[in-house]
C-alpha positions as CSV (number, residue, x, y, z in Angstrom):
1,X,-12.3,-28.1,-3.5
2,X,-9.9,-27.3,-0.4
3,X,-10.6,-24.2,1.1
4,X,-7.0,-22.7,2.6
5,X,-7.5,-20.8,5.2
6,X,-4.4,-18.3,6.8
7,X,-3.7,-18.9,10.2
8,X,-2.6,-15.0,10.4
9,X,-5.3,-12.9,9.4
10,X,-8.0,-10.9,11.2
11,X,-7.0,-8.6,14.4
12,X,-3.6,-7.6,14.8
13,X,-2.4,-6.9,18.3
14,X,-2.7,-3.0,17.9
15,X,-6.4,-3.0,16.4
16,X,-7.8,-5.5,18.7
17,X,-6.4,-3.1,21.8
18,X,-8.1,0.0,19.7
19,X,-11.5,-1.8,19.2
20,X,-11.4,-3.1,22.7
21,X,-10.7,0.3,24.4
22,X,-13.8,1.9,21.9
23,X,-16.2,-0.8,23.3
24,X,-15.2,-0.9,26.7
25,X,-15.0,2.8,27.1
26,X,-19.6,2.8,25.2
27,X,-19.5,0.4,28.6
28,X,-18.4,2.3,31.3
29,X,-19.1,6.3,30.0
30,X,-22.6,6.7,30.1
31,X,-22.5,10.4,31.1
32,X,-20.2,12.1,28.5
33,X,-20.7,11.7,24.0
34,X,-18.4,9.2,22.8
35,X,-16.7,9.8,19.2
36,X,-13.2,8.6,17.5
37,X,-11.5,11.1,15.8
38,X,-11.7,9.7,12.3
39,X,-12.3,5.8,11.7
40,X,-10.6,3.8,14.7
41,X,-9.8,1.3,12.3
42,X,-10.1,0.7,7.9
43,X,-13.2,-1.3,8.4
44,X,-16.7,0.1,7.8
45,X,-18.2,-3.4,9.2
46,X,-16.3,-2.1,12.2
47,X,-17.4,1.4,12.8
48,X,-20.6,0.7,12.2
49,X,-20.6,-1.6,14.8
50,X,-19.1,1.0,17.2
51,X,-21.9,3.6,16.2
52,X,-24.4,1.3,17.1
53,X,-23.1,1.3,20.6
54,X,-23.4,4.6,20.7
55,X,-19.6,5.5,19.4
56,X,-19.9,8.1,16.7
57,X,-16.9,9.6,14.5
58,X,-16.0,12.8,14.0
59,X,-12.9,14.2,11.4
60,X,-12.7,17.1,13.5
61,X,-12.8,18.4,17.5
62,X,-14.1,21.3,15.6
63,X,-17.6,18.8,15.1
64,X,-18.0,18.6,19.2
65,X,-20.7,19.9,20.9
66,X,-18.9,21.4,23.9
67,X,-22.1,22.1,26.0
68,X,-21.6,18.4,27.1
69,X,-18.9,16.0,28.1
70,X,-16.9,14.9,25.3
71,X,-14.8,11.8,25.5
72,X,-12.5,11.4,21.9
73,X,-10.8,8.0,21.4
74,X,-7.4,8.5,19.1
75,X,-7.4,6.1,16.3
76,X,-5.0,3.4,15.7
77,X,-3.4,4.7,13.3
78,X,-2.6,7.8,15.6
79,X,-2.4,11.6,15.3
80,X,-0.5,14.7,15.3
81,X,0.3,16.5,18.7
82,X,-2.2,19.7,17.5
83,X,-4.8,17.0,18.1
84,X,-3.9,16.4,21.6
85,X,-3.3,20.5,22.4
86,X,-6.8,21.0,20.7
87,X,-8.4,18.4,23.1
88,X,-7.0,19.9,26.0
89,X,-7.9,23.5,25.3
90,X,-11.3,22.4,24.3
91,X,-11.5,19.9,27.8
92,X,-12.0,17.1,26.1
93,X,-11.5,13.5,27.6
94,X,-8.9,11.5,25.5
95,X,-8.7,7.6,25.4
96,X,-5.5,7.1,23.6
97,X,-5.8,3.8,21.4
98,X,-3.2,4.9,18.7
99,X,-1.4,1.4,18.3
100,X,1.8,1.2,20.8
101,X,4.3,0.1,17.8
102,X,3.0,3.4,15.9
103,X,3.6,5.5,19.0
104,X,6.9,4.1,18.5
105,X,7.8,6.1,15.5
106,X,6.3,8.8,17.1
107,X,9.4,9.1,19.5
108,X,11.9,8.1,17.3
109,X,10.7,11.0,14.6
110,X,10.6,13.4,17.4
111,X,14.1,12.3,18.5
112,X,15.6,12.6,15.3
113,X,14.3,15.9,14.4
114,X,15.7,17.3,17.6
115,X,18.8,15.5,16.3
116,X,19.3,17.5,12.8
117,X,17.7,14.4,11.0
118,X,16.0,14.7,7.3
119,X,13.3,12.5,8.3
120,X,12.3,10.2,5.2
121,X,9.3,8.0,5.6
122,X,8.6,4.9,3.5
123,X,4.9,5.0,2.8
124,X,1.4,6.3,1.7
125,X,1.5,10.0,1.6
126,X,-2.3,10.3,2.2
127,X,-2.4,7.5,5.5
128,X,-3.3,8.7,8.3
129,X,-0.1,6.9,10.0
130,X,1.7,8.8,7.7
131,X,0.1,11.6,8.1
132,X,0.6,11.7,11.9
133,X,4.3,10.4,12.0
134,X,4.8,13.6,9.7
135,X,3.3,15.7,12.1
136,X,6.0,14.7,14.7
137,X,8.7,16.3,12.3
138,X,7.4,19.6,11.8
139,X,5.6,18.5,8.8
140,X,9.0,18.5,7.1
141,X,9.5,14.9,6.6
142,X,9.8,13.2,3.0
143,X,7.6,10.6,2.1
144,X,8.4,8.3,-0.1
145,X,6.4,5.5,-2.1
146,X,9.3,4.7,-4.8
147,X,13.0,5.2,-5.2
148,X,12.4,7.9,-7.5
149,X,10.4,9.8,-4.6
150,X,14.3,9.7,-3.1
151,X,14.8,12.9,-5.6
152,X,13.2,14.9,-2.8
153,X,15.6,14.3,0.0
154,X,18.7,16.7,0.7
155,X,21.0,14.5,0.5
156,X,23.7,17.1,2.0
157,X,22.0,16.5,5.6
158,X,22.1,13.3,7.7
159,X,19.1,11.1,7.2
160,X,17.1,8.7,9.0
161,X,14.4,6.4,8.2
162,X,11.3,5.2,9.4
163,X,8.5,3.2,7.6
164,X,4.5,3.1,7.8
165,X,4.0,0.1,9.8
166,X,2.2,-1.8,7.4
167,X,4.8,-1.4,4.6
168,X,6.1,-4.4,2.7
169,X,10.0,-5.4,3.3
170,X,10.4,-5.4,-0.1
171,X,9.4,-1.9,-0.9
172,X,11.7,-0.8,2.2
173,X,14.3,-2.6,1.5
174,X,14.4,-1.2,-1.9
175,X,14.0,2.7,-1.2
176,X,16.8,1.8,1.3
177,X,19.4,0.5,-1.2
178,X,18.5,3.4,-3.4
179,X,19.1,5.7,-0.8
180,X,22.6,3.9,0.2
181,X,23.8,3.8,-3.2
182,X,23.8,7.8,-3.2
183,X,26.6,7.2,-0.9
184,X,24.9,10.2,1.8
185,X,27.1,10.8,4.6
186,X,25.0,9.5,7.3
187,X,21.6,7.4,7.0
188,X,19.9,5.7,10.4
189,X,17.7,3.1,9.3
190,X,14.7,1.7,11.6
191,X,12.6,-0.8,10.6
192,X,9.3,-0.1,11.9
193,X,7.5,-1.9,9.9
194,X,4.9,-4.5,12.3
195,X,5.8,-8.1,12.7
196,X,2.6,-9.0,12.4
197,X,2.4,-7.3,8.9
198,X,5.5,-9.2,7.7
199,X,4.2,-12.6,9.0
200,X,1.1,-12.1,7.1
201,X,2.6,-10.9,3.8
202,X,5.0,-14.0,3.9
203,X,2.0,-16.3,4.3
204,X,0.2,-14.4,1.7
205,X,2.9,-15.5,-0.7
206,X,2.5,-18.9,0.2
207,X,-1.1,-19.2,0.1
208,X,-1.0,-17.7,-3.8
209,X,1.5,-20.7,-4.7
210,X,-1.0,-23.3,-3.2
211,X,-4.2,-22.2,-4.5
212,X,-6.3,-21.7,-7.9
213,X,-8.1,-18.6,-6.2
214,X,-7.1,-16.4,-3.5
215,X,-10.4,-14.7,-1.2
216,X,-8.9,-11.9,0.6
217,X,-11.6,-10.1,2.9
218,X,-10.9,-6.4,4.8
219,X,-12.0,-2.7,4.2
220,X,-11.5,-1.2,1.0
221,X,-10.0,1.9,2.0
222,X,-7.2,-0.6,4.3
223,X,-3.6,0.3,3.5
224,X,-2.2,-3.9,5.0
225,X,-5.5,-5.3,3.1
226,X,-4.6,-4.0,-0.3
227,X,-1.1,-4.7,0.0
228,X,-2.0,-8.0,0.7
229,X,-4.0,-8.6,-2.2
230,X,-1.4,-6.7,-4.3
231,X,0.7,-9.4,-3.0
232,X,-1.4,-12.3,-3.9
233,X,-1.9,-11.1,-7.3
234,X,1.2,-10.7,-8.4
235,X,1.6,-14.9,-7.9
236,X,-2.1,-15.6,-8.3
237,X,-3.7,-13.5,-10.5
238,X,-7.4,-14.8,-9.5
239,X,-7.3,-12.8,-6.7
240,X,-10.4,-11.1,-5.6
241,X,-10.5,-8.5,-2.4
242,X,-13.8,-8.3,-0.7
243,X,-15.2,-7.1,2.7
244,X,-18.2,-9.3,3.4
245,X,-19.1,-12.4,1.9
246,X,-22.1,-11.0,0.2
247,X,-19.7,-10.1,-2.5
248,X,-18.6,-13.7,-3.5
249,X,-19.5,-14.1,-7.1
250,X,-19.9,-18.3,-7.5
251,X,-18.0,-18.0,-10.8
252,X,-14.4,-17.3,-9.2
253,X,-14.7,-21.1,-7.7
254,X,-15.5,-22.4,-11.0
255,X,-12.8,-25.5,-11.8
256,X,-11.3,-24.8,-8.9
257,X,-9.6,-27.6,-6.9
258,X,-8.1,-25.4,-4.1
259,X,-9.1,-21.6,-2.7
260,X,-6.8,-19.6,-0.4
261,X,-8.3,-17.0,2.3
262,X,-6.4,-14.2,4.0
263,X,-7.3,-11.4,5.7
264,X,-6.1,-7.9,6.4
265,X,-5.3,-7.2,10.1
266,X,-8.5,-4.5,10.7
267,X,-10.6,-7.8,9.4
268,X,-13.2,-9.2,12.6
269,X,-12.9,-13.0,12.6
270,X,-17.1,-13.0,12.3
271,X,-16.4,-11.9,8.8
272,X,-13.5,-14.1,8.0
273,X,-15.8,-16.8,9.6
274,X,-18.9,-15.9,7.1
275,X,-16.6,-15.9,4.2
276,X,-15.7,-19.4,4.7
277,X,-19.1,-20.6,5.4
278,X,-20.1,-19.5,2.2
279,X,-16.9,-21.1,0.7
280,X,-17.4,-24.4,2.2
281,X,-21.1,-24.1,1.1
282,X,-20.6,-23.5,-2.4
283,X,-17.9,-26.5,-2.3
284,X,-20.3,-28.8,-1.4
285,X,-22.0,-28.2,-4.1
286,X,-19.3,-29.0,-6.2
287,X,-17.5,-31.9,-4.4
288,X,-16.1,-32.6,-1.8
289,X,-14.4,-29.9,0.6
290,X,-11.1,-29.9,3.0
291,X,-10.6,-27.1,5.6
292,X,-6.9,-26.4,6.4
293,X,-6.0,-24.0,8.8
């Protein structure tokens, strides 16, 4: 059995900077309580980590005890400028690790609201990207998941685009032509969508058509983790999305002759690397075992 590993998964740039800031700042802070303002990242393995060096998580400033230092580290996926106001007033320390290609949006939302832009974003209503790039318009930007979700828009205003940056191309390129074909006076269109996230989903595609089982490992509750096993299922319908490789049921490599592994971009390689230990153990079991990377 040939175990296919990705050459793209694990760590994206903006998540590795994130994680590296949260330990790095347990390091050097000994005097003042550590938190991140929600999960830093959609991997429990992750923030559990984090809490055992002393970095706990908090959904709210409101949960600070202010009779000490507080330092708050922003989540990758960002937040809304209340947060930051809230921090100040309450003189909290803030160590900014909200990915730099999601601050990106960040300005170009607030440019086009000044603007007289409808702001429509292509994405998960309920992501906390989302939910922080809609902050930066007023919390009057449309989300939208389908074309159908276009029904919301006022078409009679100029309207510009953004996308969550873990989106697929496909599902942006399709909300775009929908929203084209309504023939709307003015539409500004930026793809903000991560390369990283494209590279991955492309390779995704291409580790389905090679392989009688796809293993793709990352948090449940990751937005670029289920897409890519979405992805993969639609080609390879033996798909199976795990986070640690406790969860690897023997049976999916039954018959077998070749087993693709991915990996979302909030993944740590020590997982990924466990995953295909287990892989390569149960293949020898079997037969024989090739490794490409």
């Amino acid at each position: 059995m040939r175990i296919i590993r990705g050459k793209y998964g694990g760590f994206c740039f903006g998540v590795k900077r994130a994680i590296n800031m949260a330990f790095e700042r347990s390091e050097s802070d000994k005097n003042s309580t550590i938190s991140t303002l929600g999960p830093i990242i959609h991997n429990p393995q992750v923030v559990k980590d984090l809490e055992e060096h002393g970095v706990q998580q908090v959904n709210s400033l409101d949960e600070l005890e202010t009779s000490q230092p507080q330092t708050v580290i922003i989540r990758s996926h960002g937040v809304g400028p209340q947060a930051y106001r809230e921090a100040e007033q309450q003189k909290v320390e803030i160590v900014d690790a909200t990915c730099p290609y999601v601050k990106r949006i960040h300005v170009i939302v607030t440019d086009l609201v000044e603007q007289g832009y409808q702001v429509v974003i292509v994405g998960e209503p309920d992501h906390p990207e989302v939910r922080a790039i809609r902050a930066y318009a007023d919390e009057k930007a449309v989300v939208v998941e389908i074309p159908d979700d276009l029904e919301q828009v006022d078409l009679s205003r100029k309207i510009g685009v953004v996308a969550q940056t873990t989106q697929s191309q496909d599902r942006l390129q399709s909300i775009v032509w929908s929203l084209l074909e309504k023939r709307n006076s003015e539409v500004r269109i930026f793809n903000t969508i991560c390369d990283a996230t494209d590279v991955r989903q492309k390779e995704a595609v291409e580790l389905a058509q090679q392989s009688d089982a796809i293993i793709v490992i990352g948090g449940r509750k990751s937005g670029n983790t289920t897409r890519l096993a979405k992805i993969c299922s639609r080609i390879q319908p033996q798909t199976f999305h795990i986070e640690t490789a406790a969860e690897i049921d023997p049976a999916w490599l039954q018959g077998k002759s070749a087993v693709g592994v991915t990996a979302g971009a909030s993944t740590p390689n020590y997982l990924i690397e466990e995953v295909v230990n287990v892989l390569e153990t149960l293949a020898q079991h079997s037969g024989s075992t090739e490794k490409k990377i």
